[in-house]
C-alpha positions as CSV (number, residue, x, y, z in Angstrom):
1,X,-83.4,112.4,-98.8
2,X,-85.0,111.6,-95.0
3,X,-88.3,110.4,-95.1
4,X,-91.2,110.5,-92.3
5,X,-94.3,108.5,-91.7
6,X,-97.0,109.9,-92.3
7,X,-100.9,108.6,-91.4
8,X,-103.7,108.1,-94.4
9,X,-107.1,109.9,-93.9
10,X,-110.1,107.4,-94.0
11,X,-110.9,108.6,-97.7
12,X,-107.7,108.7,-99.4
13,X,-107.4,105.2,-101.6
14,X,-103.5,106.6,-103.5
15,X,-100.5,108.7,-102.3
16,X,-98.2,109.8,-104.5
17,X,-99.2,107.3,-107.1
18,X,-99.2,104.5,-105.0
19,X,-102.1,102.7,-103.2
20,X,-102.5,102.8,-99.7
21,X,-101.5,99.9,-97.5
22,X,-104.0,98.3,-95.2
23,X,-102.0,100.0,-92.0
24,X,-102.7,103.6,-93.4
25,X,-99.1,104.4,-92.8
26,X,-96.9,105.7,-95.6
27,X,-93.5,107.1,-95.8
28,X,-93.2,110.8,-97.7
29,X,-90.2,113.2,-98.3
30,X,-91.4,116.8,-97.0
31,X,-91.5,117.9,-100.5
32,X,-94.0,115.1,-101.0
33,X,-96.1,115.4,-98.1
34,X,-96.2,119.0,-98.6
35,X,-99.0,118.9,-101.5
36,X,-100.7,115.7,-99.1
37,X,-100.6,117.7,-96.1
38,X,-102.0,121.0,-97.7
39,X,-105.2,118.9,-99.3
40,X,-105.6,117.0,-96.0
41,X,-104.3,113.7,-96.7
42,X,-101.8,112.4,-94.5
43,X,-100.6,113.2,-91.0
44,X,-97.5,113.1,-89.3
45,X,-97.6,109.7,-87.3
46,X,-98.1,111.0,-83.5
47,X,-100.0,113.9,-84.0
48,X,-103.6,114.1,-82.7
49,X,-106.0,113.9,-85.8
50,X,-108.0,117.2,-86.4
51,X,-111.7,117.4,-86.3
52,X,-112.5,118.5,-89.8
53,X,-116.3,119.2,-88.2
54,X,-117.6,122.6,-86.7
55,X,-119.6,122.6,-83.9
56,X,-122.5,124.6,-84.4
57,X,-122.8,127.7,-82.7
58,X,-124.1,128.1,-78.7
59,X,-126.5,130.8,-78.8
């Protein structure tokens, strides 16, 4: 089973059952990032992080 690192959301204390390591970083299956990713959790390592915030409309 390969596993990938993934990066922690500022939030997040656990991951799959385990707490979260000062460096944020933590190594998932894809079958257990899946659920992580879906509620917004974790990251791939490299990928620009996503601004959860809407700027509000120009009129």
């Amino acid at each position: 089973m390969d596993k990938r690192d993934y990066s922690v959301a500022a939030h997040v204390n656990r991951i799959n059952g385990q707490i979260v390591s000062r460096t944020r970083r933590v190594s998932l299956s894809d079958s257990e990032a899946l659920y992580e990713r879906a509620l917004g959790r974790v990251q791939p390592v490299g990928m620009p992080k996503r601004n959860r915030r809407r700027k509000a409309p120009t009129k």
